[in-house]
C-alpha positions in Angstrom: 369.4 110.9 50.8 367.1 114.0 51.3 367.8 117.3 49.7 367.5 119.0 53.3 368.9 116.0 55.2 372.1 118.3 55.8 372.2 120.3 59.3 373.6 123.5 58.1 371.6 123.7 55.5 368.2 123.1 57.7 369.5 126.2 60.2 369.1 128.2 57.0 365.3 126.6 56.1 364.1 127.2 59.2 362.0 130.1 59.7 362.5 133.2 61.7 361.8 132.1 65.3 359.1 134.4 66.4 359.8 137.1 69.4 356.8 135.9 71.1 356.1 132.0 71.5 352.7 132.4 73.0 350.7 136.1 72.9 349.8 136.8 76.1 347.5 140.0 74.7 346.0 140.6 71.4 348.4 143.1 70.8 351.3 140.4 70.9 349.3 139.3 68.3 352.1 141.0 66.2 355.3 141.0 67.1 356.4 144.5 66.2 358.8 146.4 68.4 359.2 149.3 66.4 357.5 151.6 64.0 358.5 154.5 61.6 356.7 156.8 59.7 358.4 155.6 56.1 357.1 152.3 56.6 360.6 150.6 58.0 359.6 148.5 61.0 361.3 146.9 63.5 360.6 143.2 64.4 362.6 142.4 66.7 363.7 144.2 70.2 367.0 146.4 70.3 368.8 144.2 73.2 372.2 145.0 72.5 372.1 148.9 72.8 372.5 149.0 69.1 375.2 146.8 69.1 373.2 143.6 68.3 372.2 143.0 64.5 368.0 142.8 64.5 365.6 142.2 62.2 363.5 144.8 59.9 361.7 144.4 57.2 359.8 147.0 54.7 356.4 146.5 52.6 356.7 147.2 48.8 353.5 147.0 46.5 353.7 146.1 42.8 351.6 145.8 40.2 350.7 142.6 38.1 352.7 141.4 35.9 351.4 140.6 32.7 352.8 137.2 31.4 350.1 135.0 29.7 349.2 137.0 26.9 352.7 138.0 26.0 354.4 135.8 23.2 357.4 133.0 23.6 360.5 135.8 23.7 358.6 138.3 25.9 358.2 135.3 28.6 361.7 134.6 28.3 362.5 138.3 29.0 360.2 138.5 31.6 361.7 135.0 33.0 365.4 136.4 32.7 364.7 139.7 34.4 362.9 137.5 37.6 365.8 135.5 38.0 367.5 138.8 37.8 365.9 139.5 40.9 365.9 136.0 42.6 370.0 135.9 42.3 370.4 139.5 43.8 368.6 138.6 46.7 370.6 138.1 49.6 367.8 138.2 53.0 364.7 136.7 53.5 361.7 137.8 51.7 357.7 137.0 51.4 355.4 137.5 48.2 351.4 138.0 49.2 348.5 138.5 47.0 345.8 139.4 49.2 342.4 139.5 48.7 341.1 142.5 50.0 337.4 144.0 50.0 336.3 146.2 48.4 333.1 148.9 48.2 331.2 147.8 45.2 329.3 151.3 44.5 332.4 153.3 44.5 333.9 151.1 42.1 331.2 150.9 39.9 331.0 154.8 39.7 335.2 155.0 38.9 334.2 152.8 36.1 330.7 153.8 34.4 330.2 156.8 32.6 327.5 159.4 33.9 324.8 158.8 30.9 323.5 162.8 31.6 326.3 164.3 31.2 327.3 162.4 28.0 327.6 163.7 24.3 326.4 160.5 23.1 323.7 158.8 26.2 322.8 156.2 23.7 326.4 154.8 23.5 327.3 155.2 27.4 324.5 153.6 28.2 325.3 150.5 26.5 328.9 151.0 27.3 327.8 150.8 31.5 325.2 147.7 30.9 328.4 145.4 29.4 330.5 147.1 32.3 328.3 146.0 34.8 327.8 142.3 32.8 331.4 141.9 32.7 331.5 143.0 36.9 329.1 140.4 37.8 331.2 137.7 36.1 333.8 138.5 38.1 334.5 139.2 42.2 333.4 143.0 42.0 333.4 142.7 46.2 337.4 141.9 45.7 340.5 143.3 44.7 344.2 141.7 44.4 346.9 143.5 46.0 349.8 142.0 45.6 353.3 143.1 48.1 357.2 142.0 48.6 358.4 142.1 52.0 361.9 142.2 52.7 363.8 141.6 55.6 367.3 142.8 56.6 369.5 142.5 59.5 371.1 145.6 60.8 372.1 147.2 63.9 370.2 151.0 64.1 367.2 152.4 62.1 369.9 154.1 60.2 371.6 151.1 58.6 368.4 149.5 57.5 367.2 153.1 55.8 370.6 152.7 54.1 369.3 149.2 53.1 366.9 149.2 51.9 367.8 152.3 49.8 370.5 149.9 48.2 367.8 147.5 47.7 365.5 149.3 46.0 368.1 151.1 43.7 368.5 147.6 42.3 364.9 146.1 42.9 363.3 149.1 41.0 364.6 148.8 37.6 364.6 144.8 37.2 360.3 145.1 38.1 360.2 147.9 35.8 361.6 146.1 32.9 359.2 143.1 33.7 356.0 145.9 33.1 355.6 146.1 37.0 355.9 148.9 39.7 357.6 148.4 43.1 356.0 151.2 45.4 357.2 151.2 49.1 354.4 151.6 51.7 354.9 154.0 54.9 353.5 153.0 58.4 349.8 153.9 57.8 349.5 152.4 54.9 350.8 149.3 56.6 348.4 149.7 59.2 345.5 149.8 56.6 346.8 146.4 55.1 347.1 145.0 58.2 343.6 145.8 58.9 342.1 144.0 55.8 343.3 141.2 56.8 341.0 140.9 59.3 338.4 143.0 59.0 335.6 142.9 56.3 334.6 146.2 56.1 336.0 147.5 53.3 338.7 148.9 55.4 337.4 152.6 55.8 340.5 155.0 56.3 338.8 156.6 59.4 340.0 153.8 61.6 343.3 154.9 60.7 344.8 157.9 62.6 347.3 159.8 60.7 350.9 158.3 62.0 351.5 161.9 63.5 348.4 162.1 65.2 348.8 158.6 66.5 352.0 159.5 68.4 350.5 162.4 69.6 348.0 161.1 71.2 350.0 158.4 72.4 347.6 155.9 70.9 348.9 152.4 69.8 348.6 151.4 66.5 347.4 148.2 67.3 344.4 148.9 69.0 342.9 150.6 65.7 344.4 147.4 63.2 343.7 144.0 65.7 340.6 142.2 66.7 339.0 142.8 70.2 339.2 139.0 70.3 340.5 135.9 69.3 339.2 132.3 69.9 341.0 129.8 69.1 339.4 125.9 68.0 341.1 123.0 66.1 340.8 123.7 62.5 339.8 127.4 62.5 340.4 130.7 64.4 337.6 132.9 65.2 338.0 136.7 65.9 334.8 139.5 66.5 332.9 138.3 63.6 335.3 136.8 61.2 336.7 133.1 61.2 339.6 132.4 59.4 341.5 129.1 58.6 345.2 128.9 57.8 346.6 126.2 54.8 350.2 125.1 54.3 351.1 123.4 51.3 353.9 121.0 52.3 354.5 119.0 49.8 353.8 120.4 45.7 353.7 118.7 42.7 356.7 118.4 40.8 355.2 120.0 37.5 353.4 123.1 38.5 351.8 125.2 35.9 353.1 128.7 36.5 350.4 130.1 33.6 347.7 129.2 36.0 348.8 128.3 40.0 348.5 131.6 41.5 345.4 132.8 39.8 343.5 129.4 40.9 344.7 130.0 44.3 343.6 133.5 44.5 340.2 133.6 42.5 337.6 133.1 45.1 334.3 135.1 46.5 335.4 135.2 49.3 338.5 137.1 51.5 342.4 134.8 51.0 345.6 135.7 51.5 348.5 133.5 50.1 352.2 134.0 51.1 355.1 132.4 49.0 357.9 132.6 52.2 361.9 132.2 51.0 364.5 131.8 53.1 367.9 133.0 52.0 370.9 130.7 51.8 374.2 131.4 51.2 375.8 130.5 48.1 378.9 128.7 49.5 376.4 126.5 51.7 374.2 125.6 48.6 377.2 124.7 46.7 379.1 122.0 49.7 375.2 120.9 49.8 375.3 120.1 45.7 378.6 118.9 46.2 378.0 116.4 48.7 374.3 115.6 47.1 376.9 114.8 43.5 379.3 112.9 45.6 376.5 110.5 47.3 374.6 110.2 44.0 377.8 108.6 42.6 378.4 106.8 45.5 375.0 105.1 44.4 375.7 104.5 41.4 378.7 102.8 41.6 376.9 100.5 44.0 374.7 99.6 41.9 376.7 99.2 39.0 378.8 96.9 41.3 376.1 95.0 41.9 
């Protein structure tokens, strides 16, 4: 008997069903319905008045975590204080590392020396010749940014500010004692991340109005973030210039090295963005699911000890 075979326990794998089933613009491309400066958006449409619960979700970046190089008890720390986090999770949530581009002279420059202005020229340049050795064994062109999303179901912008205040009183400190930052990103800075996903041009700022500007001028945000177009063909979408292909892993292997999947799934040349989706489930579901799973299992058994 399947793990999932159980119908309450499917309602809570399935995904989020989106507010638009088929875009009839670009713009419902995203299914946004409302945006505030701090970065707390609104995903799905207030149809109750305020009455209805709705869903909103908020964009944290966070640093890597540094977990190969650190010795037996470390990893165990670092492995207690995650499913620290894990357990006090209580909504839905997505991890992305995205691969974003990134302009090659300016990061050289925030990373060489300026040989002139040296004490010691000699010594800085051989400093910037293994710099720029080490760059080109690399993907100098890209740049891991790695975010939590989190989503919440509440009634009025309010509540979810309330939220996710909660949240990150107790999200904060567990990534700080794993050696990682949890930053929170406000509305344009969502917009620019939004941007890179599809655009390749190393995501220059001036496409992005200032969020007070933007309402000013009554402009909509999408305009500045989305393709002009979008062409759809079997394997592949194509938008402007870009083509992109989407992946789902359904089925993984049951021994996964966790030293070295996400870094082989995320070191490529070229532009990627991997999700890790989790869908919350309530405890008292998972345990009747255990419970029955235990009960059939000995059902089994005794079958085939009977036999």
């Amino acid at each position: 008997m399947g793990f999932f075979s159980n119908e309450e326990f499917i309602r809570y794998k399935k995904c989020t069903q989106p507010v638009y089933q088929t875009p009839a613009s670009i713009q419902q491309m995203l299914d946004i319905a409302g945006v505030h400066e701090n970065g707390i958006f609104e995903i799905e449409p207030n149809n109750g008045a305020g009455k209805k619960r709705r869903k909103f979700d908020r964009v944290y970046s966070f640093s890597d975590l540094n977990y190969v190089d650190q010795d037996k008890q470390q990893k165990d720390g670092i492995l207690f204080q995650l499913r620290k986090f894990l357990n006090s999770m209580d909504t839905d949530f997505k991890i992305t590392i995205q691969c974003e581009p990134r302009d090659v002279t300016n990061f050289q420059k925030s990373l060489l020396q300026d040989e002139n202005k040296s004490e010691y020229p000699e010594l800085a340049r051989y400093n910037n010749e293994m710099i720029k050795k080490s760059l080109e064994k690399g993907q100098e062109n890209v740049r891991k940014q790695r975010y939590l999303t989190v989503s919440a179901n509440c009634r009025s912008i309010e509540e979810a500010e309330g939220w996710f205040d909660t949240f990150e009183h107790t999200a904060l400190p567990i990534f700080h004692a794993m050696g990682s930052e949890l930053v929170p990103l406000n509305a344009v800075q969502r917009f620019q991340k939004i941007r890179n996903y599809f655009f390749t041009d190393d995501g220059e700022e001036s496409f992005i109005l200032p969020f007070q500007d933007m309402v000013q001028a009554g402009r909509d945000f999408r305009n500045s973030i989305l393709p002009h177009s979008v062409r759809n063909h079997k394997s592949y979408m194509e938008f402007d210039e870009e083509c992109m292909r989407i992946l789902f892993a359904a089925v993984l292997p049951t021994r996964l090295n966790e030293e070295k999947l996400i870094f082989e799934l995320t070191d490529f040349p070229f532009y990627t963005c991997l999700t890790i989706d989790t869908a919350y489930i309530p405890r008292e579901v998972l345990r009747g699911k255990i419970s029955n799973t235990n009960f059939y299992n000995e059902n089994a058994i005794g079958q085939e000890v009977q036999a």
